[in-house]
C-alpha positions, 0 to 999 in steps of 0.5 A: 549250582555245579554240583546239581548240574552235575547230577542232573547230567548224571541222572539223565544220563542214566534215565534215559540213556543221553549221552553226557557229551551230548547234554553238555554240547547243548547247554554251551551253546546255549550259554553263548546267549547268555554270555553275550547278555553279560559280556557284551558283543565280544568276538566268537564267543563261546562257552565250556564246562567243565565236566569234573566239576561243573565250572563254567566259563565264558571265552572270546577269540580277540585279534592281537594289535598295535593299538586296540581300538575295539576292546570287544574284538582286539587286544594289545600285544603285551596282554596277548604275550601273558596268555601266549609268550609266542604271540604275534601281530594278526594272530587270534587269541582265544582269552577268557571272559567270564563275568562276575556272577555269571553262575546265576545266569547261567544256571537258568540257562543252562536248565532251560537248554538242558530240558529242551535237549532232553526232549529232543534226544527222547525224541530221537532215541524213540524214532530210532529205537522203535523205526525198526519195532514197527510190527512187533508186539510189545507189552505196557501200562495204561497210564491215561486217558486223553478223550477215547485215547490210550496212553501206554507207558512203554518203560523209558517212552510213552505210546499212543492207542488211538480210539481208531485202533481200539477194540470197541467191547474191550474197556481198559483200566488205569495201571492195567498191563496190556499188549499191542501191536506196533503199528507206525512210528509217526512224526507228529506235530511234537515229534516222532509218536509210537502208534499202537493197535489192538484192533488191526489184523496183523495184531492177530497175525502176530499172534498166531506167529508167536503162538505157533510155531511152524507158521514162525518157520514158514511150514504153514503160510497165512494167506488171508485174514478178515477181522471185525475187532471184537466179535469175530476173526477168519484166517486163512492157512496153507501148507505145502507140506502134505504131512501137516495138517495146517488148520490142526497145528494153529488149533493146537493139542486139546485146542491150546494154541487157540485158546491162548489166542483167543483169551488174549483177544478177550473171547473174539471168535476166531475161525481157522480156515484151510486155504484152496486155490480153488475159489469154491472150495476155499469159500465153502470152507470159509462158510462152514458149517453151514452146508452149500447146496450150489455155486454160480462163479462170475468170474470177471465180476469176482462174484458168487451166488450161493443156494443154501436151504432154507434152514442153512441161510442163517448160519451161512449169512452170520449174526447181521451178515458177520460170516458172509462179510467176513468171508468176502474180505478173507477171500477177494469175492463178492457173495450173495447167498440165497434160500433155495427155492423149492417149487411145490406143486400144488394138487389141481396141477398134479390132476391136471398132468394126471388128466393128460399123461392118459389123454396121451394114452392111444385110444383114450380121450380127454373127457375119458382121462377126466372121469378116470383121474377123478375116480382115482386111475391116475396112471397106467398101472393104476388101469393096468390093474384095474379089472373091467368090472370096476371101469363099467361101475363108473357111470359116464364110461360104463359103455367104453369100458372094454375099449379103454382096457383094450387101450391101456393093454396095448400101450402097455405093450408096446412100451414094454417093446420099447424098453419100459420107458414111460413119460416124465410126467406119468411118474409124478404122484397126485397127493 
């Protein structure tokens, strides 16, 4: 039994990085228990092993005596003068106890106390190893499945990638290599518990941290990110520095830097947007390239309303609204995005505002601006170059003909003095 205790406290020593002293300081106190059984209620007890060779044995502290009363807390001087030559009445002497056989029963002892302590120190050494881990990215086997759960085997420790913190598209294989984020170090109900995530923005963060190198020396600050596991990533980049191009250092030479992202996140789109401090055109930026054509800002409601062409809408919203909801989470304000509305006008309103720019003419009347609409004058010029033959052709105005050219002649002068200005309306055609 010693020399397989021995190697068992040599290999986990090795292993998992215990401490041996620590191990053995656990199995003595354990084996007072199982002293005790064996020994009886003998005072102080306690338990050593020897570390060379394995040897237990089982000691108790005895109150040197007269006349011993109590075998099991006393002892008498003559026996306490061959453990210690000097021993005086009332001192304590520590003498050894260890019982016939006592190898046997301390063995199943000591394997319990031994694989408790294990679990316990793992326990500790993953919280202290991992506290300070917590928003790295490290790299482990999938082992199996407990459920929608992941368990990653780390090396030395297992971690946990919860169903929550999975990608949906994303389906992983047993004994497969895959990289996550370390999200939390949790005390669960059977001890400190690594949380992975491949789902969470900051996995991509990370990413692009580690990938570019001027955002891992502060040249270019992220400001934003908005993530939808799977389908699409937006993150928002800023530089102070106005020789840096921020959105083309992520993007990287022939889009390298990206593409390496990108393939780590199996395909999910990633759009790099040029932070502003201006909400337009940080928003615009975030919707291209779908083209904007206007912008009403409330600001104490954080809200925008954005008029997109009809053939924009779709871009702009996204594939069942991804890109304006994502860009309502990267920018901190709610949008609602609309077709523009084109009013048309349709061809008896434009008679009709034919009808009256002329009836507003000096020296025409309704009726005559009716009948001259309806035998196509449908403005000023279109009289001005009329020749009184082709007005005395129209049957109704035959007779008036040379005072509507008389009209039309001096209100063509006297706009003419006034600058050439004409009405709005004169200017609208009738199709």
């Amino acid at each position: 039994m010693n020399a397989d205790f021995l190697a068992v406290l040599e290999f986990w020593e090795r292993e998992k990085g215990i401490s041996r002293d620590v191990l053995v300081k656990a199995v003595e106190e354990a084996l007072v228990s199982a002293a005790k059984k064996a020994v009886g209620p003998a005072r102080e007890l306690r338990c050593a092993i020897d570390t060379k060779n394995g040897d237990i044995k089982a000691y108790a502290k005895l109150v040197v005596s007269e006349k011993v009363i109590s075998k099991h807390d006393q002892i008498s001087v003559f026996d306490a003068r061959r453990i210690k030559p000097d021993a005086q009445l009332g001192e304590e002497i520590e003498k050894e106890v260890t019982p016939a056989g006592f190898g046997r029963i301390a063995s199943q002892y000591a394997k319990q106390a031994l694989m408790q302590q294990i679990r316990r120190a793992e326990k500790d050494l993953i919280f202290t190893e991992f506290k300070d881990r917590v928003g790295d990215i490290i790299s482990g086997v999938v082992r199996r499945f407990e459920r929608s759960d992941v368990t990653v085997d780390l090396g030395k420790y297992e971690a946990l990638l919860p169903n929550r913190e999975r990608v949906p598209t994303e389906e992983y294989q047993i004994g497969e290599r895959i990289r996550c984020y370390v999200k939390a170090v949790e005390s669960g109900t059977h001890g400190p518990e690594i949380i992975l995530s491949r789902a969470d923005p900051q996995f991509v963060i990370k990413l692009f941290q580690l990938e570019v190198s001027e955002i891992n020396d502060g040249t270019i600050e992220i400001k934003g990110v908005a993530r939808e596991p799977g389908f699409r990533t937006k993150l928002a980049v800023y530089t102070r520095d106005p020789k840096v191009d921020p959105v083309g250092a992520c993007v990287g030479l022939r889009g390298q830097r990206v593409k390496n992202i990108v393939r780590e996140l199996n395909n999910e789109k990633v759009d790099i947007i040029k932070w502003d401090a201006n909400p337009k055109t940080y928003i615009a930026n975030a919707l291209a390239p779908a083209q904007l054509k206007a912008f009403e800002v409330d600001e104490a409601r954080r809200r925008v309303r954005i008029m997109v062409a009809e053939d924009q809408l779709s871009l702009a919203i996204g594939k069942r609204g991804q890109n304006a909801r994502l860009t309502s989470k990267l920018t901190g304000w709610q949008i609602d995005i609309e077709p523009e509305t084109i009013v048309t006008v349709g061809f008896e309103e434009k008679v009709a505002c034919a009808v009256e720019t002329l009836a507003a003419v000096p020296g025409l009347t309704a009726e005559q601006a009716n009948v001259l609409v309806h035998a196509g004058f449908l403005s000023l010029d279109d009289l001005l170059q009329a020749e009184l033959a082709d007005l005395e052709q129209i049957e109704q105005i035959k007779e008036q003909a040379p005072a509507i050219v008389e009209a039309v002649k001096a209100e063509a002068a006297r706009r003419a003095s006034d600058g050439g200005a004409a009405p709005a309306a004169e200017k609208k055609d009738v199709a």
